[in-house]
N, C-alpha and C positions, 0 to 999 in steps of 0.2 A: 235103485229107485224104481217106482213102481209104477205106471202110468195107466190112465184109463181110456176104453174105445166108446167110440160112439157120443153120444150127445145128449141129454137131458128129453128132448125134445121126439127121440126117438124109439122103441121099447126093445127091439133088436138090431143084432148089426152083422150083415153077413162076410165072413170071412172066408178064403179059400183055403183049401187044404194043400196046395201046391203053389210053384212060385208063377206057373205056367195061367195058371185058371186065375190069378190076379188082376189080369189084363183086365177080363169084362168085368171086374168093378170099378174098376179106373173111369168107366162112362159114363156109370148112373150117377145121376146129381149134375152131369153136363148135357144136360139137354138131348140126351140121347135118348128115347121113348121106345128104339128094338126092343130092349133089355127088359125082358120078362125073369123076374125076381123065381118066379114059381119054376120056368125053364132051369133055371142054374142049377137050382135046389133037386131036380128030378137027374141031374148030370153023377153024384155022389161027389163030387168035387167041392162043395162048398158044406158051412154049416152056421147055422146062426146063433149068435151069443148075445146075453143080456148087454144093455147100451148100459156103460159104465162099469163093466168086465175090467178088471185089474187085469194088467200086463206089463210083460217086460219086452223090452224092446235086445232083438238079438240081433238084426244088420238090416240095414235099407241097402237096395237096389235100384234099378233103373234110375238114375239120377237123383235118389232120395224120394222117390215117386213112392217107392212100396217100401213094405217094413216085414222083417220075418219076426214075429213075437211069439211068446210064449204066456199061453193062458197060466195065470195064478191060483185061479178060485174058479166054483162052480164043476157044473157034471165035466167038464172038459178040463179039468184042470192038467197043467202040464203038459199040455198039444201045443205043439207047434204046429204056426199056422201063418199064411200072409193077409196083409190087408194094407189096401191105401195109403198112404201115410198122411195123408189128411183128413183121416176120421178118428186119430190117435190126440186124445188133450192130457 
């Protein structure tokens, strides 16, 4: 089954390329205002996908905190990748 990231409401959604660089999204959206979006993006560890990016979900970690997925569709298709696991609908 298939699931999608992100939210209607938003037009990308940045995902890490490692399980490690996961942590600083875990902040944004909590009131945390360090977190410069454009910092991450300049690090090569992250990369942004369309918000409603089909995925498959292949194991959550930290307490079901994060999700290692694998993109379905799009230029990224078939990367594996982490993200939040509450930016997954």
């Amino acid at each position: 089954m298939s699931r999608g990231l992100g939210d209607v409401y938003k037009r990308q959604v940045l995902v890490a390329l490692d399980h490690e660089a996961v942590a600083a999204l875990q902040t944004i959206g909590q009131g945390n205002v360090q977190i410069n979006v454009g910092a991450l993006m300049d690090q090569d560890r992250y990369i942004e996908l369309p918000s409603g990016t089909r995925i498959r979900i292949l194991e959550y970690a930290n307490k079901g905190k994060e999700a290692k997925i694998r993109v379905l569709e799009g230029p990224w298709q078939s990367k594996v990748v982490w993200a939040p696991s509450r930016w997954i609908r």
